[in-house]
C-alpha positions in Angstrom: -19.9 10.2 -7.4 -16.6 10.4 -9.1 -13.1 10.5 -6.9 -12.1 13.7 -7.3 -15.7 14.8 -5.6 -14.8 12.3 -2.9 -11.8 14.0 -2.3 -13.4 17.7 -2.5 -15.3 16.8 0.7 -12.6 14.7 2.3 -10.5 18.1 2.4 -13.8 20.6 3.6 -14.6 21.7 -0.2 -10.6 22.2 -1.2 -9.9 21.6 -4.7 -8.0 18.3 -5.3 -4.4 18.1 -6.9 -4.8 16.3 -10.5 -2.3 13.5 -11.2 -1.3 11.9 -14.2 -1.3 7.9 -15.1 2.1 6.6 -16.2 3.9 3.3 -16.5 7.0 1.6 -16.5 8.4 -1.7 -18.2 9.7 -4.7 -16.0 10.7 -7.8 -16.5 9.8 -11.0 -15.0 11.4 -15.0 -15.6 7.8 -15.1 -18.0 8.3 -12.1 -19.9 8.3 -8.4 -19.7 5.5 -6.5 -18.1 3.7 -2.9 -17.5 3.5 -1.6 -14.0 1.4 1.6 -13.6 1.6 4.1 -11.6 0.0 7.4 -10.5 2.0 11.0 -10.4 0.8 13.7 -8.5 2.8 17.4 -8.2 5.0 18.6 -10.0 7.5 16.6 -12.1 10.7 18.2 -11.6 10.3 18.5 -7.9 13.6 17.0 -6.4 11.9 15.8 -3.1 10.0 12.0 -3.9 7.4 10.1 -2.4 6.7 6.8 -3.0 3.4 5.2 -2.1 3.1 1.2 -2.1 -0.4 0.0 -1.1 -1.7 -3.6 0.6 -1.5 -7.1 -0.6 -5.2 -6.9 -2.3 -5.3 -3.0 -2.7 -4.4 -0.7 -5.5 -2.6 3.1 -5.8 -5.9 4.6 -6.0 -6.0 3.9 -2.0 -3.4 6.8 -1.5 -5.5 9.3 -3.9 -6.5 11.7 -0.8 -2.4 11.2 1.2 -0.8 12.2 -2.1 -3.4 15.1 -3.1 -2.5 16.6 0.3 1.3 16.1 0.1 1.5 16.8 -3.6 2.3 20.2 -2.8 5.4 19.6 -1.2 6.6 16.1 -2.8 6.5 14.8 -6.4 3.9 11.4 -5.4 4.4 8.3 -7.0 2.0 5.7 -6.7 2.5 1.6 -8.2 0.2 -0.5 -8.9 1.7 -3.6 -7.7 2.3 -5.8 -10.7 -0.8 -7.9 -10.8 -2.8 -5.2 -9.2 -4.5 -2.5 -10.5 -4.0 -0.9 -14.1 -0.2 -3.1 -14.0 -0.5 -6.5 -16.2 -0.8 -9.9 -14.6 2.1 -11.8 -15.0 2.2 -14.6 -17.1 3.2 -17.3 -14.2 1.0 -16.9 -10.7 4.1 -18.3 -9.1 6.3 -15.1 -9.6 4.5 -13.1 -7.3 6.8 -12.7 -4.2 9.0 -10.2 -3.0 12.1 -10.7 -5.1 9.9 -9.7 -8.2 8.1 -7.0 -6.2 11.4 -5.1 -5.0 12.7 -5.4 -8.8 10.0 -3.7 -10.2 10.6 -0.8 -7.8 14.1 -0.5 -8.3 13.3 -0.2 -12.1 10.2 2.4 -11.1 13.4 4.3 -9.1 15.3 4.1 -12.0 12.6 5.6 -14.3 12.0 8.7 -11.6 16.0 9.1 -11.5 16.5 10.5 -8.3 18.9 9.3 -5.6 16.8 9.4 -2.7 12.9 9.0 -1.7 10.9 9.0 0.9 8.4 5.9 1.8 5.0 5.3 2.6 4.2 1.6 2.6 1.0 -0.3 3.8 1.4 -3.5 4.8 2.5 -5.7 2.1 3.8 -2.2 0.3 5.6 -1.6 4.1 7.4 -4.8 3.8 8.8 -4.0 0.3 10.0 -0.6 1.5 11.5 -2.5 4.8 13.6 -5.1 2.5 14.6 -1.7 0.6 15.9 0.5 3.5 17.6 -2.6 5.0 20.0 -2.8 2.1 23.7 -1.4 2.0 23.1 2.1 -0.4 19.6 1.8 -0.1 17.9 5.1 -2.1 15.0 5.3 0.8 16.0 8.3 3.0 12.9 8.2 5.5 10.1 5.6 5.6 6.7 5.1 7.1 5.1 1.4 7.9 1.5 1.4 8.0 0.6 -1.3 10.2 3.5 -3.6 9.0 6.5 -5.2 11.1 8.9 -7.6 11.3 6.6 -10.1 13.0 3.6 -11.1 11.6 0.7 -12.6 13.1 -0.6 -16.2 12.3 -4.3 -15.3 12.8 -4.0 -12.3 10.2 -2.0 -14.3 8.0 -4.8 -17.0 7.9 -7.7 -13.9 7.9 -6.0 -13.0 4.8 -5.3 -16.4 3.5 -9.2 -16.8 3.7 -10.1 -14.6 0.9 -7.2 -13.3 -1.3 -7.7 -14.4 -4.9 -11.2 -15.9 -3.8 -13.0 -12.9 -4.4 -16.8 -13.4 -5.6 -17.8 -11.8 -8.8 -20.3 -9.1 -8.4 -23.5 -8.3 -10.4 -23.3 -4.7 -9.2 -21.4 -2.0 -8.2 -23.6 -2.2 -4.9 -22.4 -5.7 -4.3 -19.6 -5.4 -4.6 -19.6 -2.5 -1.7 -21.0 -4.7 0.2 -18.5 -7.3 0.1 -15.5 -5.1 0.2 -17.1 -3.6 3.4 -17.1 -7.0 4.9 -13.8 -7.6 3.8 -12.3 -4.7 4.7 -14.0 -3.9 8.4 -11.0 -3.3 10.3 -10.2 0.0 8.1 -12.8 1.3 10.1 -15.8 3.3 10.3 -15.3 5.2 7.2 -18.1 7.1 5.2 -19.9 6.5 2.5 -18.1 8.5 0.1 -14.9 6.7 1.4 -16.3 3.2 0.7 -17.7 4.2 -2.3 -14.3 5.5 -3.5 -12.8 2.5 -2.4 -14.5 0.2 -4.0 -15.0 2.2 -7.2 -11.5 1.8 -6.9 -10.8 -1.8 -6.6 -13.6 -3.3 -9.2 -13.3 -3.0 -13.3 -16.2 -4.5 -15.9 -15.5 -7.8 -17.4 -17.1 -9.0 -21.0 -19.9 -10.8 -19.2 -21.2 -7.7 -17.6 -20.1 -8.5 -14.2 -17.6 -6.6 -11.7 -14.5 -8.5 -11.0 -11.6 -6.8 -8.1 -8.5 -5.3 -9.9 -5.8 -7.9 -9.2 -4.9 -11.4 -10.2 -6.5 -14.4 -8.2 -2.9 -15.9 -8.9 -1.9 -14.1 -6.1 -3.1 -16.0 -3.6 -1.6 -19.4 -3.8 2.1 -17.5 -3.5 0.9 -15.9 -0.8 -0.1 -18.7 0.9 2.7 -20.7 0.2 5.0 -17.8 1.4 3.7 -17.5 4.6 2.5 -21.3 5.3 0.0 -19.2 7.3 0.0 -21.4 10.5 3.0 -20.2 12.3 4.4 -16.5 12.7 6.6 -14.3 10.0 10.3 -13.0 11.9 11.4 -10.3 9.8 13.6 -8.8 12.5 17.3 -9.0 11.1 15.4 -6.6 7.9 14.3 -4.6 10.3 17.6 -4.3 12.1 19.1 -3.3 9.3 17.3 -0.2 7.9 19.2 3.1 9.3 16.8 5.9 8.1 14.3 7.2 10.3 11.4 5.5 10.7 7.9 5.9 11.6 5.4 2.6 12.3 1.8 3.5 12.4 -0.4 0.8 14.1 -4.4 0.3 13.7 -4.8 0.4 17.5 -6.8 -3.2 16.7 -4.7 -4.4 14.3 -4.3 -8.3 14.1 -1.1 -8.3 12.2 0.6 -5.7 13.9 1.0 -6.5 18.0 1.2 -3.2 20.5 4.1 -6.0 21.9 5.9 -6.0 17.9 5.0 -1.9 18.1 6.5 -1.4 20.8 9.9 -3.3 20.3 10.2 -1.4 16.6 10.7 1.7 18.6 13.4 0.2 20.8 15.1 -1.8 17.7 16.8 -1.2 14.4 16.3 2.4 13.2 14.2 3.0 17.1 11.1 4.1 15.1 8.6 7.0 15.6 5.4 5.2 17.1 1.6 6.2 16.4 -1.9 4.4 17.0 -4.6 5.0 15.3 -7.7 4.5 17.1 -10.5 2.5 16.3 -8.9 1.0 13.3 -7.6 -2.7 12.5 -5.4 -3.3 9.9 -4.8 -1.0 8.3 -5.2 2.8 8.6 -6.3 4.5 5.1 -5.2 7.9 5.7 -8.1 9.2 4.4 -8.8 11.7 6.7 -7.3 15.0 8.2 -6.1 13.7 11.7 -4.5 10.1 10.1 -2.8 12.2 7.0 -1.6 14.8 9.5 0.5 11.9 11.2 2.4 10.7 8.1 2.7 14.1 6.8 4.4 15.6 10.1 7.1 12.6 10.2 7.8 13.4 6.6 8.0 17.2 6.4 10.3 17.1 9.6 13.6 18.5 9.1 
């Protein structure tokens, strides 16, 4: 079943908005590289969007968020570098945030606009928080999926346990299954939504078998970052950012406490809070009621 199917019954039969696959060039200490991106609506809308997915994830994950907002935003979508249809950088040791928040602010640059709005899931939340907690920073509202400024170490080690340790799979089917397992605390999603996903997040290699769509090099930064056995305090970025803010929480999310939750609405920009029941980390936004959330904080006036 191709995507655009999934996304014809995700919305009750309504047509799905088309987007277009671009890139932009960056530049790393190894060399220069492609980030890609999707682009959904229409191009000379002034009003932006920028979707930034998970650690492990891709763009494709905001497919059905940015088909239903593409009529009122012009959606951008990155591939992380290393993720995705973007290029693997040449040294594993590069992936961080510095290089992340570069490559957006060149992305930015290519969209030339002066503001955007911000959708960012978890690792893509923390990027958008280091951007809206700068002096003349170009994001004008912002939404954290299931991201703070404190960070668990149980979900840091969850995480640690399998990024860039991914099996390879003799089978689309396989592959399902493990990205099911991996991915549980999304929730109880359908079949055409884990089907999507995981179409998604898998390419062919030359031996025949299915790999996932980022660079196992990512791992060993990311555990080194983190030194997953004590707690992330992001709260003087936090404090910083001035727009307005919503923070959606998986109501059993293990990286995002109801306690952190609760204080991001009583801190720094005093964000919007929502839960999403029966949902870990993180909430897809791959249904009505969950895209309905995101897309009354944005439209607001």
């Amino acid at each position: 079943m191709n995507i655009l199917a999934n996304l014809s019954r995700w919305f009750s039969g309504a047509p799905a908005a088309a987007f277009a696959a671009k890139d932009v060039l960056c530049a790393s200490a190894s060399g220069l590289h492609r980030m890609a991106y999707t682009e959904w609506g229409e191009r000379d809308n002034p009003r932006v969007l920028v979707c930034v997915h998970g650690l492990t994830r891709n763009c494709r994950d905001f497919d059905a968020l940015a088909a239903a907002l593409a009529p009122h935003y012009r959606v951008v979508c990155p591939d992380v570098v290393g993720r995705g249809r973007s290029d693997w950088l040449k040294n594993g040791a590069g992936y961080g945030f510095p290089q992340y928040v570069a490559d957006m602010m060149v992305l930015l640059a290519r969209l030339d606009v002066e503001e955007v709005h911000w959708v960012g899931t978890s690792m893509g939340g923390l990027i958008g928080m280091i951007i809206a907690g700068q002096e003349k920073s170009p994001i004008s509202r912002l939404v954290l999926n299931d991201v703070g400024p404190v960070i668990t170490p149980e979900s840091l080690q969850r995480i640690g346990d399998y990024v860039g340790k991914a099996p390879r799979f003799a089978s689309v089917e396989e592959a399902e299954r493990y990205i099911r397992l991996v991915s549980a605390p999304f929730g109880a999603l359908s079949d055409a939504q884990w089907r999507q996903l995981t179409e998604s997040s898998i390419r062919r290699g030359d031996d025949g078998k299915w790999g996932m769509v980022y660079d196992p090099a990512i791992g060993e930064p990311f555990r080194q970052a983190f030194l997953l056995h004590q707690a992330v305090d992001l709260w003087p970025i936090y404090e910083g950012i001035r727009c307005p803010t919503l923070v959606v929480r998986g109501a059993e999310s293990d990286l995002l406490t109801a306690e952190t939750h609760a204080a991001m609405g009583l801190r720094g920009p005093r964000a919007r809070l929502a839960e999403i029941p029966g949902v870990g980390h993180a909430p897809m936004f791959l249904d009505e009621p969950q895209i309905a959330v995101v897309k009354e904080f944005l439209l607001a006036t």
